[in-house]
C-alpha positions in Angstrom: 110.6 94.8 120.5 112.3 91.7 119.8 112.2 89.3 116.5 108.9 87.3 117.5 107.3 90.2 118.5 107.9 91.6 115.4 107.0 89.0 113.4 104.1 88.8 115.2 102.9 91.9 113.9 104.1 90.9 110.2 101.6 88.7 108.1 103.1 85.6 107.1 101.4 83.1 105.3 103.4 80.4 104.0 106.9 79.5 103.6 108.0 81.8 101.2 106.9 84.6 103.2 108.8 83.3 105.8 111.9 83.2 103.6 111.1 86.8 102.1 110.8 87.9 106.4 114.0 86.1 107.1 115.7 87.9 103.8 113.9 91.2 105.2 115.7 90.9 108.4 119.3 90.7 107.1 118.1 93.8 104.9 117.1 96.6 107.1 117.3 96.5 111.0 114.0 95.9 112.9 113.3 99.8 113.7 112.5 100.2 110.3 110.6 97.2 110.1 108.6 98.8 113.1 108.6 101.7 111.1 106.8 100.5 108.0 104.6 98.7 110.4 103.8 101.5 111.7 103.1 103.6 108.9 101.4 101.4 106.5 99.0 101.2 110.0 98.6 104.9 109.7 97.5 104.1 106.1 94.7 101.6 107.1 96.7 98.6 105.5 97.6 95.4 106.3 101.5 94.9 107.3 102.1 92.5 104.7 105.1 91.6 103.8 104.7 93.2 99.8 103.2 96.3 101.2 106.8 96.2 103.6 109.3 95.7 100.9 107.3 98.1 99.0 107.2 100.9 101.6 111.3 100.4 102.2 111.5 100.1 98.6 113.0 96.9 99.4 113.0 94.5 96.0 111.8 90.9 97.3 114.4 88.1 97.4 114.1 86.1 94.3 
């Protein structure tokens, strides 16, 4: 899956999301992205981008 795909799947809303994605993405590499996609799925939730830093207990650049 590449980076648009990806961020396809994300929910972004406004700009600052799309700052925390592009913080996410020097982070963690994009299988774990995929990952907590994934799982929070499994969970029935939206793949926000809170619920993702929250799953890869990931603090939210500031």
């Amino acid at each position: 899956m590449n980076l648009d795909d990806l961020k396809s799947k994300v929910i972004i809303n406004n700009e600052i999301d799309q700052k925390n994605f592009d913080y996410l993405t020097t982070q963690v590499d994009q299988i774990a992205i995929e990952y907590a996609i994934s799982e929070l799925e499994s969970q029935n939730k939206r793949p926000y981008l809170s619920n993702i830093f929250k799953l890869l207990d990931i603090p939210p650049r500031q």
